[in-house]
C-alpha positions as CSV (number, residue, x, y, z in Angstrom):
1,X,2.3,49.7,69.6
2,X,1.4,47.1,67.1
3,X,2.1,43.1,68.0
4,X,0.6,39.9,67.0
5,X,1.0,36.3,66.3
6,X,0.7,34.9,62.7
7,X,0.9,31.1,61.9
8,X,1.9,30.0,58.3
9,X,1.9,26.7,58.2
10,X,4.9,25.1,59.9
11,X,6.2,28.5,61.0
12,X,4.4,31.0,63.9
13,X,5.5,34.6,64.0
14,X,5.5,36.3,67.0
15,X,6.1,40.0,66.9
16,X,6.2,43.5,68.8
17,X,7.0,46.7,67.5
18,X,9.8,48.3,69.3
19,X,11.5,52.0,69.7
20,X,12.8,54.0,66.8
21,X,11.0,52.2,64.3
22,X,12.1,48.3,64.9
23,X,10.2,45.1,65.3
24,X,11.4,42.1,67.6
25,X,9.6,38.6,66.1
26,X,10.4,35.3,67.0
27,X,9.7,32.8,64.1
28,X,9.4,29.2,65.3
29,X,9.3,26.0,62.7
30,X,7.6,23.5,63.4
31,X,9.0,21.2,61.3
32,X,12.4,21.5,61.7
33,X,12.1,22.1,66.0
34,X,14.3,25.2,65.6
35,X,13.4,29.3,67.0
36,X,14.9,32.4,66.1
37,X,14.6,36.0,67.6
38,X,15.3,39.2,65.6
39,X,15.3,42.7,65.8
40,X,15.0,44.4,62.9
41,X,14.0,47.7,60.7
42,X,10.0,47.9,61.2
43,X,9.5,48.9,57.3
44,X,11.9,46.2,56.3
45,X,9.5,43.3,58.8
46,X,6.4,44.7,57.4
47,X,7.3,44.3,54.0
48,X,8.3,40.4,54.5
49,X,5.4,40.4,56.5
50,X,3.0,41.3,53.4
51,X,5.1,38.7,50.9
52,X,4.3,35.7,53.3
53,X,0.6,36.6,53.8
54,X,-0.1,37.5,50.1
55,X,-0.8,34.3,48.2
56,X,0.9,35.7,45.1
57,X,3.5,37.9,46.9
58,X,1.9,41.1,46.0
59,X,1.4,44.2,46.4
60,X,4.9,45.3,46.0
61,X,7.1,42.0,46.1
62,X,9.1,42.9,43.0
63,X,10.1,46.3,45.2
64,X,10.1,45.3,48.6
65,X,11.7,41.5,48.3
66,X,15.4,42.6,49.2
67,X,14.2,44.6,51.8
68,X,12.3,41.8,53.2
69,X,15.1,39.1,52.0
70,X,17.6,40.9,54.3
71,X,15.8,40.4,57.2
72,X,15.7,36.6,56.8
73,X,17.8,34.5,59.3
74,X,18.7,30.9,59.7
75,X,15.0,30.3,59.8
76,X,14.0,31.4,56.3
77,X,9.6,32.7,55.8
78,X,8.9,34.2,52.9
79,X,9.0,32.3,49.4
């Protein structure tokens, strides 16, 4: 099982990996007050995952950014 918490800034990212190959996170931001949970497609978190963390949206972002775009809710994380 893989889980974690990752703060960027206003938001926090609380995630656990699932069955079958989904992750539930919870995103919070803290600017705006609001919290969403999600369960979606592990690949598909992983790959938004790696666009928020990487500075310059590498390794893949030109690849993976629909991927990670569908995921996105009200509460949007990645650039």
């Amino acid at each position: 099982m893989i889980a974690g918490t990752i703060i960027l800034e206003d938001f926090t990212i609380s995630f656990s990996e699932g069955e079958e190959g989904t992750v539930t996170f919870t995103v919070t931001d803290a600017h705006a007050g609001k919290t969403e949970t999600k369960n979606v497609s592990a690949p598909k978190f992983f790959k938004a995952l790696a666009i928020a963390v990487h500075m310059d949206g590498m390794p893949d972002y030109r690849d993976d950014y629909l991927d990670a775009e569908s995921i996105m809710g009200d509460i949007r994380w990645i650039p």
